[in-house]
N, C-alpha and C positions, 0 to 999 in steps of 0.2 A: 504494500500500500504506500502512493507517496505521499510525501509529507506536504504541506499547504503552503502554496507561494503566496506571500505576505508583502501587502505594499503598508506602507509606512507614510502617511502621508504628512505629519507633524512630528519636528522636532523634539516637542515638548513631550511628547509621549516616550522616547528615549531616552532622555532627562528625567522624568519621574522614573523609569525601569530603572535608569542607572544608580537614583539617590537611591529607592526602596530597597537593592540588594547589600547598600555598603553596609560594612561592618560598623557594628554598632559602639566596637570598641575607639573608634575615631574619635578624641575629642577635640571640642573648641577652642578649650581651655582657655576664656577670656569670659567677659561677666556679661551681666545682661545688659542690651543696650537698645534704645526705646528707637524704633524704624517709623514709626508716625502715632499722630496724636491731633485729635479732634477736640476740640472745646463744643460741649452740648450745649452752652449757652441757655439756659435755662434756671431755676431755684432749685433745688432736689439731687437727684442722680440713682444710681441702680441698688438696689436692693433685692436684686437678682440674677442669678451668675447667666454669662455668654454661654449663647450655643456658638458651634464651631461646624458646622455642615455643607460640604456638598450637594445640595438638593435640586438646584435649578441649572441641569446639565443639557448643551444641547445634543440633538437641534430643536427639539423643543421649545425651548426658552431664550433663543438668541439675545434678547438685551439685556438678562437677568443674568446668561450666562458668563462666565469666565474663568481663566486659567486658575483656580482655586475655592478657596472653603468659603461658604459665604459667613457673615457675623453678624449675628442675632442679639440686640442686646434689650431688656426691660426696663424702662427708666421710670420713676414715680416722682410725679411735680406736681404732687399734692390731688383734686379731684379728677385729673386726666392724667392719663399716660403716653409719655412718647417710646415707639417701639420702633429701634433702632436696626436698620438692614444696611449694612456694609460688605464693599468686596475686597477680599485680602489683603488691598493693597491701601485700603482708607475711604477708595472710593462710593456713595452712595449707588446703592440698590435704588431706590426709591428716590423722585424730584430734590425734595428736601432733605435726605436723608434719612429721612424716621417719617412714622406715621402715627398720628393725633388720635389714643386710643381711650374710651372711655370706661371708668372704671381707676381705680388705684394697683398698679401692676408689681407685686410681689413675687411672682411665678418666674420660673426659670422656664425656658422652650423649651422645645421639640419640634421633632418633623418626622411625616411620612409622604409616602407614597397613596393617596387614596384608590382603595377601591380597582375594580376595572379601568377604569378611566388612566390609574398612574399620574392623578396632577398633584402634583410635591406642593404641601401645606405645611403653615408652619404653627403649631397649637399652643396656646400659654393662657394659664389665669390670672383673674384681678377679681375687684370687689364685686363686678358686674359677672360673671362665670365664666365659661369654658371659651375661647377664641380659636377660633380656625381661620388663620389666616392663607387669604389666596394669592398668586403668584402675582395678580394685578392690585393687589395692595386690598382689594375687600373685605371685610371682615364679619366673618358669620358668627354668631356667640350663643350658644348654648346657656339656657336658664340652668341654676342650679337653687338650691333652698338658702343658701348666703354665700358668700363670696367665696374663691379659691387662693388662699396663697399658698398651697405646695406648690410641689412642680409634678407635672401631669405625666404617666409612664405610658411609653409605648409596647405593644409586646403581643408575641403570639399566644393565645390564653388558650386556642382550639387547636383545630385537624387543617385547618384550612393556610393557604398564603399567604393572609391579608395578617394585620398588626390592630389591634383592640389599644383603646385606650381606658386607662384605670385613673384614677383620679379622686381625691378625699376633698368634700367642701369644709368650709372653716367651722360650721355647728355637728361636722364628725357624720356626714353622711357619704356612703362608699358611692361609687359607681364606677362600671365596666361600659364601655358601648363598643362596640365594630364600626367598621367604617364602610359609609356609602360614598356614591360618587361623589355629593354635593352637603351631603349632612349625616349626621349620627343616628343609632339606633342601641337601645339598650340592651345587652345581655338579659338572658334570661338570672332571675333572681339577685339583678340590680334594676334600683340602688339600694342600700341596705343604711338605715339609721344606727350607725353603730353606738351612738350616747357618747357625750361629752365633745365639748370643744374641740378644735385644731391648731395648735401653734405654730404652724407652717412645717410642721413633721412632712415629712415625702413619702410617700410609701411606697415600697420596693418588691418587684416580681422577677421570682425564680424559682426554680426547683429545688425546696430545701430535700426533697422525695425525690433525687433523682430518678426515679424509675415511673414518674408520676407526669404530668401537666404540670405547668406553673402555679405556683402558690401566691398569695396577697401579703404582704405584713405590711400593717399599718398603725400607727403610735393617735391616740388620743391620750386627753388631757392627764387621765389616771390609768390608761391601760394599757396595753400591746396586743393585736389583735392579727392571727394567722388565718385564711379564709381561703378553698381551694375556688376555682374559678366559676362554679355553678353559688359561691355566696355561701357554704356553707362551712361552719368553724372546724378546723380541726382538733382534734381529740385533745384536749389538756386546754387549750386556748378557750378565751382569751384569760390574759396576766394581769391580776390588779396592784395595784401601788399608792400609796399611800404622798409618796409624791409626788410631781409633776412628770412627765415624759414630755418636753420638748425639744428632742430632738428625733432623729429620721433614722429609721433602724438599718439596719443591713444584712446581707444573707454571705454569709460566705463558710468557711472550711477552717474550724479550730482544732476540733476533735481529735480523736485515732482511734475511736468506737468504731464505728461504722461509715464506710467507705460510701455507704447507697445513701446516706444524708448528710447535711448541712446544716450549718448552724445559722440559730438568728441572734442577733449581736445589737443589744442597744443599753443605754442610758437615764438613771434618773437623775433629777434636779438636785437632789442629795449627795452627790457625789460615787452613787452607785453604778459599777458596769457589770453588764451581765452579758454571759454566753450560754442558751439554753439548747437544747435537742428539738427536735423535732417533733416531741412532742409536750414542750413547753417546761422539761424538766433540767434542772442543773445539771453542771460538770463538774469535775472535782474542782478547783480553785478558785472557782466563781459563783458570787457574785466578787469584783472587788470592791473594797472599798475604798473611795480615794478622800485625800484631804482637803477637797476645795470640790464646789459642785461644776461639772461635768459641762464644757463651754460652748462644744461643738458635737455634730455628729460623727461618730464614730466611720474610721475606713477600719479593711483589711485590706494588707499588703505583705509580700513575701520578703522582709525587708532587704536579710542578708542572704535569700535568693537559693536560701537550701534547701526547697519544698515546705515548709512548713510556716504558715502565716499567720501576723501576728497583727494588732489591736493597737488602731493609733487613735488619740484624744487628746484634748487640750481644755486645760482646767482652769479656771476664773483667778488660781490666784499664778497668775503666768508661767505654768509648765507643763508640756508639751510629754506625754507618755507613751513608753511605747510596750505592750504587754505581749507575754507567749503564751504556748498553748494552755500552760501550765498556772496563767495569772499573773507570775512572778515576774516583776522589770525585767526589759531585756537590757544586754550590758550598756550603759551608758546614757540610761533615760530614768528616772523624768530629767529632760533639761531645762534649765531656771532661766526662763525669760523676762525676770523683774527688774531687771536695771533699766529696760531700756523702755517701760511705761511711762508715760506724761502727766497724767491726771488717774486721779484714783478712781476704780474700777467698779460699775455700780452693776448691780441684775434687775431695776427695775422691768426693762421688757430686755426682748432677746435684740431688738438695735441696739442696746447699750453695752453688748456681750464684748469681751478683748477680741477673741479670735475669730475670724472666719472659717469654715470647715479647710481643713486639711488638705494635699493634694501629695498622690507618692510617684515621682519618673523617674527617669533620668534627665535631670537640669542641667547638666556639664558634659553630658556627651563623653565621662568615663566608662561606662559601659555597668554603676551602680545604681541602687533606687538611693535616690536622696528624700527628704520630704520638705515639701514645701509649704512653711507656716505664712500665714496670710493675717497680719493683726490689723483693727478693727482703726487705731489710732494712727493719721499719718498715712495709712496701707504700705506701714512697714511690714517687706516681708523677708523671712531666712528660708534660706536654701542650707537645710540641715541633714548632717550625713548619716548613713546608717550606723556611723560610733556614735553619737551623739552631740558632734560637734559642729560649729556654725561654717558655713562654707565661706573657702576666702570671697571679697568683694561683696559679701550680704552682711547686713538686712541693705535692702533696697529700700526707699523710701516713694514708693508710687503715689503719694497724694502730694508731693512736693513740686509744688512750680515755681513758675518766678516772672516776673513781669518788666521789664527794664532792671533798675536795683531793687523791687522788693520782693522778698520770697513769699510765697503761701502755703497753706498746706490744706486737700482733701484729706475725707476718711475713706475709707473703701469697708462697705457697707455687703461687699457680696465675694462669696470665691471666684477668684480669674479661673480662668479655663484656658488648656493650652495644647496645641496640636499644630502639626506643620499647613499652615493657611496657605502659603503662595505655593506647594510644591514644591520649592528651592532645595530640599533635603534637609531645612532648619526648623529646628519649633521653634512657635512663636508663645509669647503667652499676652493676652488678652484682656484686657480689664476694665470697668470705669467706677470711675471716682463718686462722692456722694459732695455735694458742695455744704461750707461749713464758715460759721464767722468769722472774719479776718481775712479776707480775699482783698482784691485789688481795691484803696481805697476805701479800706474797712467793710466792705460790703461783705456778703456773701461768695465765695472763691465758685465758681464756675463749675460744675461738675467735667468732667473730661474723659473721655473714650483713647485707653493705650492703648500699642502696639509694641511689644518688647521681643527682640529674639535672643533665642537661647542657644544650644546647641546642635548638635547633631539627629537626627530624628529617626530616632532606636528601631531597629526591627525585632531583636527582643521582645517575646509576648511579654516576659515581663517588666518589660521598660518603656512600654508603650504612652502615647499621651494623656491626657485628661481635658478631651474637647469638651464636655460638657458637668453640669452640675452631678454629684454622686457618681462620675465618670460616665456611667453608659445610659442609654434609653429606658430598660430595665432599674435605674438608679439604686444599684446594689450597692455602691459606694466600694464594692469590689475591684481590686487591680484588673485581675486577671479574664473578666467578663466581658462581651457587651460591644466588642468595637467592629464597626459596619464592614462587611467586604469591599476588596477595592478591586475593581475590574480594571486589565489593559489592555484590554481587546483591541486587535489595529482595525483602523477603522475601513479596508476592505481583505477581503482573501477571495484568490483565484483555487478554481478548482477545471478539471478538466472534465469538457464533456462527455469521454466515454471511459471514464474510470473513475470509481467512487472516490471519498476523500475522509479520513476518520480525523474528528478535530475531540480534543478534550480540555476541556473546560479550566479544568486544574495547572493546563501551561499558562494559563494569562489572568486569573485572578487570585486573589488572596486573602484569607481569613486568620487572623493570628490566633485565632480563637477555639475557630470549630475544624476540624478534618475535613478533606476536600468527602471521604465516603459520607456525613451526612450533610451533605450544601443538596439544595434540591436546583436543580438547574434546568432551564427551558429556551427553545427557540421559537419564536412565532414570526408570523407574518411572510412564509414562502411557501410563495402559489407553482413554482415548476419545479423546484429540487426538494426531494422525495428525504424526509430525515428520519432516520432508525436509530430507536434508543441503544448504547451497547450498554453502557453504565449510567449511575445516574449522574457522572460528569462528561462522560465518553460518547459523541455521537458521529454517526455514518451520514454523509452527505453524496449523494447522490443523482444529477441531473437526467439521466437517462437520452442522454444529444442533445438536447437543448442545452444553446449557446445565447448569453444574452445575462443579465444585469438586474439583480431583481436587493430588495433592502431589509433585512431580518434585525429582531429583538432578542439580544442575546439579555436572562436575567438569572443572575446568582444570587440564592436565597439560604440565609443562613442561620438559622435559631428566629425568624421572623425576618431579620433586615436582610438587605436586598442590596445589591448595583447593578446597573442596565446600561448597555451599550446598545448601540444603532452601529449594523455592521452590513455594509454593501459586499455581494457576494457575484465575481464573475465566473461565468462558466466558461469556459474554452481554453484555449492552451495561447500564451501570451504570444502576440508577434500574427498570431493564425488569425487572421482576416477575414477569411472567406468562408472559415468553419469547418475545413476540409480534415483536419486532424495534424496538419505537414504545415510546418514552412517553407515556402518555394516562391519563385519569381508573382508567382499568381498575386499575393501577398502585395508583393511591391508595387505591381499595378494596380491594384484595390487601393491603398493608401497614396499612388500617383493621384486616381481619380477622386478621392475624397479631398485633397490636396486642391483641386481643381473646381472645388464647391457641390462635389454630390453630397444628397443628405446622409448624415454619419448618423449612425444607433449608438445609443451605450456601448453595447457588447463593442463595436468597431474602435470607439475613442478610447476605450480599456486597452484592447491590446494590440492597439496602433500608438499608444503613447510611451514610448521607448524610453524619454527622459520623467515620465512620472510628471508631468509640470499639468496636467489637466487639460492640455488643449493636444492637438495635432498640429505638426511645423515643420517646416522642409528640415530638422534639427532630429525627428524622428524618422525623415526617410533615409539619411544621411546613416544615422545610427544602425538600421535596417540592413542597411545595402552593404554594411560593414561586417554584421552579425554574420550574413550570408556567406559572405564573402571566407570570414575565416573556418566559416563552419560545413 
């Protein structure tokens, strides 16, 4: 069988292959340095972390699209909201750069794919509810029973392709919907009034049952609540408390019980951490109990990268901890981030909290997880290493500006989020400011939308980014979860018309996550070439003599998320003209006479264009007459 002649028709596409395979042990070794910066101009600023996505790829979406991640950010300026849409390089998505949303915007994004249809939406709440927003900027909003300020989970909950949305309102009522073309439809046995308030907890889907469908965990005011996808509770759940739970649980892997479950990992306002089983019961070392109440939500991260993951949190009175399976500090943590506080530390609400959640990568493009603390004062933030120590050139001080000679200073109010935005092969990390008194002229300081790059951009599953809030869609707040496929599909491939072509899926895309044996993989939209499944990544393409140019949907689907390529497919043997199966003189006078203005087909300007440049040119008969010549 031969292997598939591949045109290449951009640059950039061999530039992203060549950054994705480098080694991850590359560093930069030089500190972060801010690539651009927008002033939101506005009172207020974000209080809810960037999405970092891919969604408006063309051809679809020609003026939305381009060379990178698009930047999603929520801003709140009191009874409206502006919802900020940026492309990688600063540029505005949208006229003004943001769109005028109604409602107070708390939520962190997302995005999917809807439906049959595939038109890339981007979902976030506020006081008003659910938002689906569309590519031309309109905004459809879902009633709920009071406002939303988590952030809203994408995810596959069923049997099917499509991604469900889950989501907690602020008076602790659940909901599940599926997605239509154009609007929502609820799951059978949502919404479910689970009792008691929402402190902007998130709630997190995955398989604590591996061997199961997706599970719910979601935190109200006094409880923790496990719920399998039909709404109904799992056996020991739900967990009551006599203190407060607000913050956003997580699911990941502490254990060495059993290998078929996962743990759920969250925090009270008491200073209490806990890691229970699956079915809502302790492990030996936990609960712990810590000296100062509990500041952020809890991640999992493998820190020192030996298989076994460990428990990060940051505590009110400035120390950053880092727990093992066992409970017990790992070497070199808690570390004591009190010297470098301003004003003393209140808990009245959770905006007055020191730290912002947590984030674990590789920042220096040494080839280890660092973790990256984000405080609340200033958005001073440490890039701190798996010994426990502050990394040279941090803290960085990202609310710090300057105007002529006066300095100012933001707060930073939400986690940055960080992933390679341009494709360059560098993370970038992402953030905006909250404005605060003492800006230019005494006023109020400006809120401001960063752009900082970092280093090298790990291919390492576990050193991968933190594009988004709790890192993935899923908002497991898990390293190791959650991160989207990335297709490289070239954007045509030749096959010959009377000999099949077996292409597999697994040479041109990537999941750091899932195995290419369960990606569910499909091609639609080819009406003459006949395609036979061999595997579910391996497929047989076959024309059967038809010669001629037709445009297939290549789509890799992977634990729910997906990437989709538009790939042009010729049939014939390059150079062969005439469709005769040979190259021969024949050939040369066929592209004489189209030379001479006869009307040309696809299939003819395919493989009559010798130099690839998209037209036909005495450059290609030249080429031709040469090819023949030596061959």
């Amino acid at each position: 069988m031969k292997s598939p002649k591949i045109v290449i028709n951009s640059l950039s596409l061999v530039i992203i292959f060549l950054f994705s395979v480098a080694s991850p042990l590359i560093s930069s070794e030089r500190e972060m340095q801010l690539e651009w910066d927008i002033i939101a101009g506005f009172v207020g600023g974000a209080i809810a972390s960037p999405l970092l996505l891919d969604i408006y790829q063309p051809p679809s979406y020609p003026d939305l699209a381009h060379v990178g991640q698009e930047v999603f950010i929520p801003c709140a300026t009191g009874a409206n909201g502006r919802f900020y849409g940026l492309k990688s390089g600063g540029g505005y998505l949208y006229n003004s750069g943001y769109l005028t949303v109604n409602g107070i915007l708390k939520s962190s994004p997302t995005a999917a794919l809807f439906g049959d249809s595939r038109v890339p939406r981007v979902i976030f709440g506020s006081s008003d509810g659910l938002h689906i927003l569309s590519p031309n900027g309109s905004d459809y909003v879902v009633s709920v029973s009071a406002g939303i300020s988590s952030t809203p989970v994408l995810v596959n909950l069923n049997t099917n392709s499509d991604k469900e949305i889950v989501a907690i309102d602020d008076a602790g009522v659940l909901y599940a919907w599926g997605l239509q073309h154009f609007s929502l439809y609820p799951l059978p046995g949502f919404p479910i009034a689970l009792g008691g308030s929402v402190y902007g907890a998130s709630p997190a889907v995955g398989n604590i049952n591996t061997g199961s469908f997706s599970e719910i965990v979601v935190a109200t005011e006094h409880a923790v609540h496990v719920l399998d996808r039909f709404g109904n509770y799992l056996s020991g759940w739900p967990l009551t408390f006599e203190s407060f739970v607000t913050v956003s649980p997580v699911i990941g892997k502490i254990d060495n019980f059993d290998t078929t479950t996962r743990n759920v990992i969250f925090a009270t306002d008491d200073g209490a951490l806990y890691v229970t089983r699956y079915n809502g019961g302790a492990i030996p070392g936990w609960p712990v109990q810590l000296d100062a109440p509990v500041d952020t939500s809890p991640i999992v991260v493998d820190l020192d990268m030996d298989g076994q993951q460990e428990v990060v949190v940051c505590t009110s009175d400035y120390r950053v901890h880092v727990l093992q399976a066992d409970g017990q500090p790992f070497p070199g943590f808690p570390l004591d981030l009190s010297e470098y506080q301003i004003s003393p530390a209140t808990r009245e609400e959770r905006t007055h909290a020191i730290f912002n959640d947590p984030l674990a990568l590789d920042v220096d493009g040494d080839g280890m997880i660092e973790l990256l603390i984000p405080m609340v004062e200033n958005g001073r933030t440490f890039s701190v290493s798996s010994y426990g120590s502050i990394e040279s050139g941090w803290p960085v001080e990202i609310g710090r500006d300057q105007e002529g000679e006066e300095v100012y200073y933001s707060n930073l109010m939400a986690t940055p989020a960080v992933s390679d935005i341009d494709y360059d092969g560098q993370l970038e990390l992402v953030a905006c400011t909250f404005g605060m008194l003492g800006g230019p002229g005494g006023d109020f300081s400006p809120p401001r939308i960063k752009c900082y790059g970092l280093a090298t951009d790990p291919t390492d599953p576990r050193l991968k980014p933190w594009p988004m809030y709790r890192q993935n869609q899923r908002r497991t707040g898990e390293v190791s979860r959650g991160f989207d496929p990335v297709c490289q599909f070239p954007l045509q491939i030749a096959l010959s018309p009377i000999e099949p072509l077996d292409i597999d899926f697994a040479d041109y895309a990537l999941d750091l996550d899932t195995p290419a044996p369960q990606w569910l993989c499909e091609i639609e939209g080819l009406d003459h070439i006949n395609v036979n499944y061999l595997t579910n990544t391996k497929f047989r393409l076959d024309s059967n003599g038809w010669a001629g140019a037709e445009t297939a949907i290549f789509r890799v689907t992977t634990e729910g998320r997906d990437c989709i390529s538009a790939i042009q497919f010729q049939s014939g043997l390059f150079g062969d003209l005439d469709g005769d199966g040979e190259l021969t003189v024949a050939d040369v006078d066929r592209i004489v006479e189209l030379l001479l203005d006869a009307e040309i087909s696809a299939y003819e300007l395919w493989a009559g264009d010798w130099d690839q440049n998209g037209s036909l040119t005495i450059r290609d008969l030249v080429l031709m007459v040469d090819w023949l010549a030596r061959n």
